[in-house]
C-alpha positions as CSV (number, residue, x, y, z in Angstrom):
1,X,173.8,-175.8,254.4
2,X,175.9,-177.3,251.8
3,X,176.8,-175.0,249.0
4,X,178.1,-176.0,245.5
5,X,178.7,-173.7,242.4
6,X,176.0,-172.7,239.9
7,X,176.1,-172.4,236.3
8,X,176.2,-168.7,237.0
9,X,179.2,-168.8,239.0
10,X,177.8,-168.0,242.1
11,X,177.3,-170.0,245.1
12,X,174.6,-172.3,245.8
13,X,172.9,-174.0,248.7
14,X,171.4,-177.7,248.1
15,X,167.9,-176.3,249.1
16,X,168.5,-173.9,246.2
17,X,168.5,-176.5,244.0
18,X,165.5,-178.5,245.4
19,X,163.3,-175.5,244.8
20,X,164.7,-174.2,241.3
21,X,165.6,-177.9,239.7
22,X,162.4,-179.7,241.0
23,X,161.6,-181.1,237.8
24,X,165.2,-182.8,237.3
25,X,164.7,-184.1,241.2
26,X,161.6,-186.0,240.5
27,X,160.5,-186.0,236.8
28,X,158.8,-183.8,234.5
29,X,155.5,-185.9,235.1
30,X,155.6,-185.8,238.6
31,X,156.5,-182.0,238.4
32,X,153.3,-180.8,237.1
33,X,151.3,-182.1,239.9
34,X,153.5,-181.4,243.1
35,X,155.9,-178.7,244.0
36,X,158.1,-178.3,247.1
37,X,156.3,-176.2,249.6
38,X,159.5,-175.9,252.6
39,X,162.0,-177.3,254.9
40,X,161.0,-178.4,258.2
41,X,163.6,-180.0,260.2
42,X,165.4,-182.0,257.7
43,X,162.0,-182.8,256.1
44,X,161.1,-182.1,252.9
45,X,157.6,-180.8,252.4
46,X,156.0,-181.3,248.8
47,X,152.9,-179.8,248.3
48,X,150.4,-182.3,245.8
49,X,147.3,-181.0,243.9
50,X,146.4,-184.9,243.3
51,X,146.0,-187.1,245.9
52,X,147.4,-189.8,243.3
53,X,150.5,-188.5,242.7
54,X,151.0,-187.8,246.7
55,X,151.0,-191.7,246.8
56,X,153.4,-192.0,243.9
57,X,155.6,-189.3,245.5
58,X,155.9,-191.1,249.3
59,X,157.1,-194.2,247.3
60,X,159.3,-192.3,245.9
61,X,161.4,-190.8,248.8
62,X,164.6,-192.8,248.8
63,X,165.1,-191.5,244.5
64,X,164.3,-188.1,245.9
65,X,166.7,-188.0,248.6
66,X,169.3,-189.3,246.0
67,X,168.8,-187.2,243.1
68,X,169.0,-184.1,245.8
69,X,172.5,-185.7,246.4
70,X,173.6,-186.1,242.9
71,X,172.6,-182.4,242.1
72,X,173.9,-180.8,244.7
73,X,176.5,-182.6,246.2
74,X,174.6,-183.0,249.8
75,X,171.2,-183.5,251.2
76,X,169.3,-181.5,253.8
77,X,166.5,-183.4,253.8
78,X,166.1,-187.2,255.1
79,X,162.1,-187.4,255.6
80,X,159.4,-186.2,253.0
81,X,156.0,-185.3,254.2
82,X,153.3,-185.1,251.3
83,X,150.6,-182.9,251.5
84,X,147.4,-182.8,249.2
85,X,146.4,-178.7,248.8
């Protein structure tokens, strides 16, 4: 997993950042109705309490997979799967 500095000076992984900087990943909007759930080989699971914003978020998979990049230098995702809970 790739690792990249935090603000704290300790070291952290790029699935790190998908769980603890969701809301920069993907919006503030889109924050309050999904969350990341886990990592499934190289799949990103996101967990969606409105079936809406599950279709918003599988158009949104290529900005995901980029912003990931951005933050944290690498992805280990290259798939997301929504799911409606």
């Amino acid at each position: 997993m790739a690792r990249l500095v935090g603000s704290s000076g300790g070291a952290t992984t790029a699935t790190e950042v998908i769980f603890d900087r969701w809301p920069d990943i993907i919006g503030a909007g889109l924050a309050q109705f999904s969350r990341p759930a886990r990592i499934e080989d190289r799949c990103l699971v996101v967990a969606v309490n409105d079936a809406a914003m599950g279709a918003e978020l599988r158009w949104q998979v290529s900005t995901i997979v980029r912003r990931i990049t951005e933050l944290a230098g690498s992805c280990p995702i290259d798939r997301v799967r929504v799911v409606t809970t």
